[in-house]
Every structure is written in structure tokens, then in C-alpha cells.
N, C-alpha and C positions, 0 to 999 in steps of 0.2 A: 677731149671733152672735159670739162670744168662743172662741179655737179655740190653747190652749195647746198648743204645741211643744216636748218638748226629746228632743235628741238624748245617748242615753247611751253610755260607752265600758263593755261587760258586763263587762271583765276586770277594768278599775282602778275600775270605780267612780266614772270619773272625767265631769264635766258638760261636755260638746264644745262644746255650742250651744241655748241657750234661746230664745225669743221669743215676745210673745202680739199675736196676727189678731185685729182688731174690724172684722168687716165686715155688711153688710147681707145679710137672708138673698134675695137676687136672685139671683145667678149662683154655684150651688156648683159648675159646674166650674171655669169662672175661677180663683173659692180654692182650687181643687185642682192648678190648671197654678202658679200663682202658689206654692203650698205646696212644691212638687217643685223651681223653682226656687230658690229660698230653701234647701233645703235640699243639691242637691248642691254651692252655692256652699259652703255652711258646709263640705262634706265633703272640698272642692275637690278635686271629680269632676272629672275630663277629659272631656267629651261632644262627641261628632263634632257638626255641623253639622246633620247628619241626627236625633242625636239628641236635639239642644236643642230642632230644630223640632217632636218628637214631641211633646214637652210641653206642647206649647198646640194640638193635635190633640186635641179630644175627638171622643168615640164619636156622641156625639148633644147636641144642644141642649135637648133636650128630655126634661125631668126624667121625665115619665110615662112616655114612652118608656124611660128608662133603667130604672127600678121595673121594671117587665114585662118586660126583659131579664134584671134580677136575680133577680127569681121563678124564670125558665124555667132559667138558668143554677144556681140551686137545687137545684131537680126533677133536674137534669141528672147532677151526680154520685154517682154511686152511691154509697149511706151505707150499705149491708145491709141497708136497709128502703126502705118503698116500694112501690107495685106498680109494674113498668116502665111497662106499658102505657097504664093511666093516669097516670103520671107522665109519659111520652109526649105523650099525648092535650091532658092541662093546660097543660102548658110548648108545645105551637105552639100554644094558643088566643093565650098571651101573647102569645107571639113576632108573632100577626099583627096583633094590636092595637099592637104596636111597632111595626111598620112601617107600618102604617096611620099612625100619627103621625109619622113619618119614615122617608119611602121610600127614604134615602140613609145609613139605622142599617147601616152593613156586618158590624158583631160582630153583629146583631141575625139577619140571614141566614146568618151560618157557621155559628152555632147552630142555628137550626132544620133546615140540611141534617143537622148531625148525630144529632138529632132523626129526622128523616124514616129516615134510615142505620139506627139502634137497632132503629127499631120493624118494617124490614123484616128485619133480622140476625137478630129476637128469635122470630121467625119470629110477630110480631102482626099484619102485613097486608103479603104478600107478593106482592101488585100490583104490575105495572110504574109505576104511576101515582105508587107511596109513591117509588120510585127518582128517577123522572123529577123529583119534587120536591124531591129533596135535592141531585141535579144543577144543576139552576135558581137555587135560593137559592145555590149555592157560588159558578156562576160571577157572577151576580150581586154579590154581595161583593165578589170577585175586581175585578170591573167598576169596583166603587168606590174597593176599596183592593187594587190588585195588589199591595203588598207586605204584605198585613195575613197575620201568620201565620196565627192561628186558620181564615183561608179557606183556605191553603194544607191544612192538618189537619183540615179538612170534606171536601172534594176528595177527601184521600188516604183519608178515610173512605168519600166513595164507591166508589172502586177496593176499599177492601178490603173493606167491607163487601156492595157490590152485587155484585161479580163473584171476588171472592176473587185479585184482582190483583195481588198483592203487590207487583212489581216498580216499578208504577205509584205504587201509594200510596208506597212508600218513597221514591220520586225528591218527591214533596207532602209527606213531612214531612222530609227534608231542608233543602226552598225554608225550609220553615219553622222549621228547628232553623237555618239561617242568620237569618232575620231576629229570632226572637223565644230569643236559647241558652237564657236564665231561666225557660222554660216548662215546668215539670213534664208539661207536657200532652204536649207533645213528645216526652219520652224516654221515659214510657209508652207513647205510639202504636208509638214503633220500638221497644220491649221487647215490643210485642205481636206486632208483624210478625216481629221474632227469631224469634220460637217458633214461628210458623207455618212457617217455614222451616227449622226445627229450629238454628235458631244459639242455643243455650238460656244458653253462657258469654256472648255476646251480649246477650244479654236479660238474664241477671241485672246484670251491668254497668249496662247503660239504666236498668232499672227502680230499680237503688240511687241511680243518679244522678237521676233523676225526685221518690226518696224523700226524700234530700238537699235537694234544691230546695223539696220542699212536705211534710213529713215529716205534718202530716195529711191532706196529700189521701189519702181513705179509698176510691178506687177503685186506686189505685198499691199503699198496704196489700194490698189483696188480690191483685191481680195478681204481685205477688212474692210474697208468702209462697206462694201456691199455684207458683211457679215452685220456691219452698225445697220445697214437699212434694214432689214428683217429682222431686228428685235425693236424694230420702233425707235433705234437711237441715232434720230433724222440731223441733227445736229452735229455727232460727231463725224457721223456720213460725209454730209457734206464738206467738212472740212477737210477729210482723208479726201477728196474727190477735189478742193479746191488746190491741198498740197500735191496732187501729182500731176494738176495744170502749172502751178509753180515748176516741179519739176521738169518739164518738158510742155512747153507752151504752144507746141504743133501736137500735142495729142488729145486732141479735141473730144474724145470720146469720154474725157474725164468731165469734161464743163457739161458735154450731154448728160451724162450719168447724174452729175449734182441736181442739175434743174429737174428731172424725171422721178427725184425723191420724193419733188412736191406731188407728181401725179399719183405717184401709188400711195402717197399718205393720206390725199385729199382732194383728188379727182381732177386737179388743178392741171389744165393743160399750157398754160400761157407760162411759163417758167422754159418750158420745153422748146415752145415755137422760137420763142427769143432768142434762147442758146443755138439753135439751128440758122438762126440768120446770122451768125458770128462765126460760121463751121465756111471755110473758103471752097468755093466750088469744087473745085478738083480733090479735093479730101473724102474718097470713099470708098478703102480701103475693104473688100470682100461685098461689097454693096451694102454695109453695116449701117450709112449715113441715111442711104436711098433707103433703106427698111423702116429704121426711125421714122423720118420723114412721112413714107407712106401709110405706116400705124396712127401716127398722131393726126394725120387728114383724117384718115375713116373713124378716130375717134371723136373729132369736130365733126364727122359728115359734109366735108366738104371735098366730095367726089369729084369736081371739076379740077379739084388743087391735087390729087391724090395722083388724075389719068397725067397730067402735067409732069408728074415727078417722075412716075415711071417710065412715060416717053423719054426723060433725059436719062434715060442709066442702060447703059450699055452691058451690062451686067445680065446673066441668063442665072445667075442663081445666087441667092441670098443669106449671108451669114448673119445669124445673130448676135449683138454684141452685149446681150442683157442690158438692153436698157429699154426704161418702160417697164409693162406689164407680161402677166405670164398665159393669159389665154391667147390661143394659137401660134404661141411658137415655142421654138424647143431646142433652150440654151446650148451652143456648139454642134448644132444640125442645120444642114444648110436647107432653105425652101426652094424651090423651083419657080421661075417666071410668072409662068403661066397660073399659080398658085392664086398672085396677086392680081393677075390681070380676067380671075375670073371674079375674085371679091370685087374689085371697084368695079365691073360690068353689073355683077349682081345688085351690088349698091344703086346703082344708073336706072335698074330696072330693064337692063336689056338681058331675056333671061337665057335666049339661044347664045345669045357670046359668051355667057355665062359658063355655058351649058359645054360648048368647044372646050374653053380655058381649061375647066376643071376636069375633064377626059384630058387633055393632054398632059397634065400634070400629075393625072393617074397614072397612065404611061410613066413619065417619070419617076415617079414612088415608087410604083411596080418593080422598076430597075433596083434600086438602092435594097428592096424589101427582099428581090433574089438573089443578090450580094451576101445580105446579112438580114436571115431569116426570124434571128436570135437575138437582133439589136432593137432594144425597145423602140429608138424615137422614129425611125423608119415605118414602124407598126405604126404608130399613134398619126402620121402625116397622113399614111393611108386611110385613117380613122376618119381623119378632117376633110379628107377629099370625096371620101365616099358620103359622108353624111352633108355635105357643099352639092353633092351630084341626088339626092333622097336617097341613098341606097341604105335604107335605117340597119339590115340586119348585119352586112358588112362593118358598116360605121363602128358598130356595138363590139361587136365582133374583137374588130383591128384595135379598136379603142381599151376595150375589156384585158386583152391579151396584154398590149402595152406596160400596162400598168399590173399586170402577174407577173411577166419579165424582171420589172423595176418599181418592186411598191416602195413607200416610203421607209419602213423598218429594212430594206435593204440597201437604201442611196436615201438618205434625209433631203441633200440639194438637187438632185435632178425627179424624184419619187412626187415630189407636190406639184411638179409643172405636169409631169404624165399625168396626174390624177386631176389637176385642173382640164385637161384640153378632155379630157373624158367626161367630166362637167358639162363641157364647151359640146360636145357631141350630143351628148342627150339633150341639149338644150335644143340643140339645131334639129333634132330628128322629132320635136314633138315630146319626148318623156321628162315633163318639166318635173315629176316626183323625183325622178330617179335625179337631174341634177341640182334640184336645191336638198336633198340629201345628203351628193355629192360635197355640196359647197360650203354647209354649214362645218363642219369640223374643218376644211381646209383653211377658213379667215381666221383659225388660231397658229399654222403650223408655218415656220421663217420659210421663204421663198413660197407659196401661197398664195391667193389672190387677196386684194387688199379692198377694204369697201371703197376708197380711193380709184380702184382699176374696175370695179365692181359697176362703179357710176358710170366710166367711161368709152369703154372696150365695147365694141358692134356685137360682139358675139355673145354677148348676153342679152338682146333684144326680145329674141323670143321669150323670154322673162319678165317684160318689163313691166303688163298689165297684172302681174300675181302678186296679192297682198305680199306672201311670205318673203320675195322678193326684194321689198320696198322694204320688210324689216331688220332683213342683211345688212341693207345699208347704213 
């Protein structure tokens, strides 16, 4: 193999340092520690002792092994396409045929904790058993390479993903914002934690520097721009949402996301429907497309367009891909079928089909609410099913609890969707005090309902003839 090098200077134009590798294809990491040295000599890098040795530190010896780590780490970042789940599911079949070939791959296990982490946050199997397993693989790694960042930022994924730890996971990507600064992954992880803790100037900071560091890692893209749409900075939104269609032109979810700025700014649906006639049929990836889709019909009121969408989706249950608005749904919980198919019946005015739907998708809640008794958005679905079926004191109830589980001074970004769809309950059960109460303090707080979503959203109907209402708007 013949492995041309040269080093350019971007500004001048100017040639630093050339050289061409003829070596045998036997050992490619070798000519990759061997390439790094050669090259910061040319750059005359200063490198700690620690860091020279890192150089000739590979991840594994073992070429297959590495292939099956770079599939999984594929599958891993979020592109706006994709289904998670299965993308999930595929990336640890990898992962454990990696370490099947070497038991001592430690990026091979920091991976699949986070893996493990995703699929129970995503709310796709919320067994203690998925936890325990992301646990395992972390310290595991940890075991191998105590100072390997990536373990430290699987770890701090446990904490925040298994238990909403914040404090914990921030102290693990710290360890690891010290060993690895150059990691986008890094200053993502604490622009994510920011927000949860409502540090949002915090987090935009992090996340620019993350963007900076890997300007197409297209999961930071979104994580920021949607940090720009909730202070109102619709412009830079969109263009973080325009660069990470650039960066990946089959992830459609980003052209969604851009056009849907305009609706929660300004109520504006027609940006939305447009971006959707440009989304290719077959692209619906958790039924995130089919969700969109059947939102923005019930928010036009056009019920006939709505029952159409859902007959084509194959799909028995529904991931949100935050986009759009935040009354009745509840970012990274999936909805049930039957959820939707009792809205557009009720819409239609057929109140017995209505009436089935939303019992059977009680049923289903019922399930997820016995799993995990303690996980707020489980609570809050039931909220919305029960107050969908009149059951007012249940609704209040499930709704109420929700949002004690998960108020806003505990989780800043998921704390204002609970407290909106509790809004959205009282609204439905008749106590219009209790939710324009509700709603006035929420149109100041980021992620929040927007007078934009306020004008559009079905589920604020039973509001619509109340002066105080009208002056939300």
C-alpha cells in the first residue's frame, strides 16, 4: 500500500511537509501510529510523554473487530434518519461480535453502554436489565482504560440517562472533557446537561464549542439549533437545521425541523406542509414522518388528509422527533396507534370510535405506566387518554403527578412539555382557570408553548371563545 501525505498551510497556500509510505497491507494500525508520529514531528507539536505514548495505543489489534465498531459507531450518530431502535438493536449485535474478538476493545464497550443508555432514554425497552447493561460495559471499559474518555461519557450517560442524575453525569464528562478537550462529543454531552438544568447561556456556549470542534457532527447541529429555536434566535435555528441538511441530504428531519420554526414562531403552517411534500415516501424512520404529518393535518383541520395518513403507516406506535409543537406530545416517548386514531375519529365527530380508540390506547399506557410507575411521561399519556375518554379526576390526577415526578426546576427541557400537556388536560376536562394559569408563565420558559403553537394546536380549542385566551396570543 502507497499512502501519500502532505501537510498544507490553508492560508498561504504554502506546502509544510510531503512524504509517501510504501508499506505492506499487514498492520494498518502500526501505519497509523507511525503516520501521527511523523506527522506532529513535521508540525513540531510539543507532546506530553503521556501523549506521545497515546500514539502507539491502539484501540484493538484486531481489524474485524475494529470494522464492527465502526458500523456501530455509524448507526450511533444521529443523522435525522434512521429508525433509533433498530439502529439500536443493529449497532450492539456489532458491538458484541467486537468484543467477542477482543474482550479487552474498551471504545468497543463505552459504545455499547451508550447504546444500551439510548434505547432505554428512548423509552424502546425500559427494563432494568437494558440499564444494568450499560452499566456493565462502562465500568468494564473503565477497567481497561480508566482514563479513556469515551468511558467516562458512557458512565455520565448512565447517570443521565438511567436516573436523570445530572449532577453525577456532569462530574463523568468533566473526567472526560479533561482527558479528551478535542472531543465534540464532550461539549455536547454538557450542553445537553446545561439545559436540563436550565443553564441554557451555558449550553449554547458548550454546544457552539462542540459545533466548532466537529462543525458536521449532525447530532450537535441539531442540538443547538433547537437550543436557537427556544430563545427566539429563529434565524440562527434555521441555519444550524439548513447545515445539517447540507451535511447529510437524506436526513430529512432537519428540513422538517427548519420549516416548523416558522409554526411555533408564528403559527404558520405552510413552511411545514411543503417541507413534507419533499420528505420521499419511504422515509419514516420510528413513524417520526407519519407523526409530523398527522399533527399538522389536525392542525389545518383537515380530518379527511389526517385519516389518509394514517391508513398509510404501518407503524403501531409513534416516536417523536420534536418537531412542531409541544402540546400532546412528549419528546423521546413513544404514542400508541390507537392514540391517534381516536383524535382524528373525534375530530370527524364519530364519538363511539372515538370512544374504542382511546380505551385501547388506555390499555396501552396502562402497560408502559406498570413498567415504570416513576417515569413521568408514561404518567402524563395517561393524563391525556383519560381526559380524551372525560375521566376529569384521573386525567388531573395522572396529569398533576406528571409534573411532581418532573417539574421544570428539575429537567428545564423535558419539565415545560409535562407542564404544558397538563395545560392541555385541564383545557380538555373543562377547568379553563386552572389552564390559562397554567399557560401564562409557560409562553416565557424555552421549550414551552409558543403563541405561534398557541394559535394552531387542536388542543387548545376548548379555549378558543375565552377573552383571556385570545390575549395569549
Amino acid at each position: 500500500m502507497r499512502v501519500n501525505v502532505q501537510l498544507i498551510n490553508a492560508r498561504t497556500d504554502d506546502h509544510i511537509w510531503v512524504d509517501t509510505f510504501d508499506r505492506e497491507l499487514t498492520d494498518l494500525f502500526a501505519l497509523q501510529s507511525e503516520l501521527a508520529e511523523q506527522i506532529t514531528i513535521a508540525l513540531r507539536a510539543n507532546l506530553s510523554p503521556r501523549e506521545r505514548a497515546s500514539l502507539r495505543i491502539h484501540a484493538t489489534a484486531d481489524l474485524e473487530a475494529y470494522e464492527n465498531y465502526l458500523r456501530a459507531r455509524d448507526l450511533f450518530r444521529w443523522s435525522g434518519a434512521g429508525d433509533p431502535r433498530e439502529n439500536g438493536e443493529k449497532a450492539i449485535r456489532f458491538l458484541d461480535q467486537a468484543v467477542a474478538r477482543d474482550p479487552e476493545f474498551a471504545l468497543a464497550y463505552s459504545l455499547g453502554a451508550r447504546w444500551h443508555c439510548e434505547l432505554y432514554w428512548f423509552g424502546f425497552d425500559k427494563r432494568p436489565e437494558r440499564l444494568e447493561s450499560a452499566k456493565a460495559a462502562a465500568e468494564r471499559a473503565l477497567r481497561l482504560q480508566p482514563d479513556l474518555g469515551d468511558a467516562h461519557i458512557a458512565l455520565g450517560f448512565y447517570h443521565y440517562f438511567g436516573y436523570r442524575d445530572y449532577d453525577s453525569a456532569r462530574a463523568e464528562f468533566d473526567i472526560a472533557r479533561h482527558a479528551t478537550p478535542n472531543d465534540a462529543e464532550v461539549w455536547d454531552a454538557l450542553g445537553a446537561i446545561d439545559r436540563r438544568q436550565g443553564r441554557w447561556q451555558d449550553a449554547i456556549r458548550n454546544l457552539e464549542k462542540a459545533r466548532a470542534l466537529d462543525p458536521r457532527n449532525t447530532s450537535v447541529l441539531w442540538n443547538l439549533s433547537e437550543t436557537y429555536s427556544f430563545h427566539g434566535r429563529e434565524r440562527e435555528a434555521q441555519q444550524g437545521m439548513e447545515d445539517g441538511s447540507k451535511v447529510n441530504p437524506n436526513a430529512h428531519f432537519f428540513s422538517l425541523a427548519r420549516a416548523a420554526i416558522d409554526l411555533r414562531a408564528h403559527g404558520d403552517t405552510q413552511p411545514l406542509r411543503a417541507a413534507l411534500r419533499n420528505v420521499p415516501h419511504e422515509f419514516d424512520p420510528g413513524g417520526g414522518v407519519t407523526l409530523v404529518a398527522l399533527r399538522l393535518s389536525l392542525m389545518e383541520r383537515d380530518y379527511e388528509e389526517a385519516a389518509r395518513v394514517l391508513a398509510g403507516s404501518t407503524h403501531q406506535k409513534y416516536n417523536d422527533p420534536g418537531v412542531g409543537g409541544t402540546a400532546g406530545t412528549l419528546d423521546s416517548h413513544p404514542f400508541p396507534r390507537a392514540w391517534y386514531e381516536g383524535l382524528i375519529a373525534r375530530a370527524r365527530g364519530d364519538a363511539e370510535a372515538a370512544r374504542r380508540a382511546f380505551e385501547s390506547a388506555l390499555a396501552e399506557g396502562g402497560l408502559d405506566h406498570t413498567c415504570c410507575p416513576d417515569d413521568a411521561k408514561p404518567r402524563a399519556l395517561l393524563g391525556l387518554i383519560h381526559a380524551a375518554l372525560g375521566h376529569k379526576d384521573d386525567a388531573i390526577r395522572h396529569g398533576q403527578r406528571a409534573v411532581e415526578l418532573l417539574p421544570i426546576s428539575k429537567d428545564a427541557f423535558d419539565g415545560p412539555v409535562l407542564a404544558t400537556n397538563l395545560a392541555v388536560i385541564y383545557a380538555q376536562v373543562g377547568e379553563a382557570e386552572l389552564a390559562l394559569a397554567a399557560l401564562t408563565p409557560l409562553l416565557k420558559v424555552p421549550n414551552g408553548p409558543t403563541a405561534g403553537t398557541l394559535r394552531v394546536e387542536p388542543e387548545w380549542n376548548p379555549l378558543r371563545s375565552d377573552p383571556r385566551f385570545a390575549k395569549l396570543l
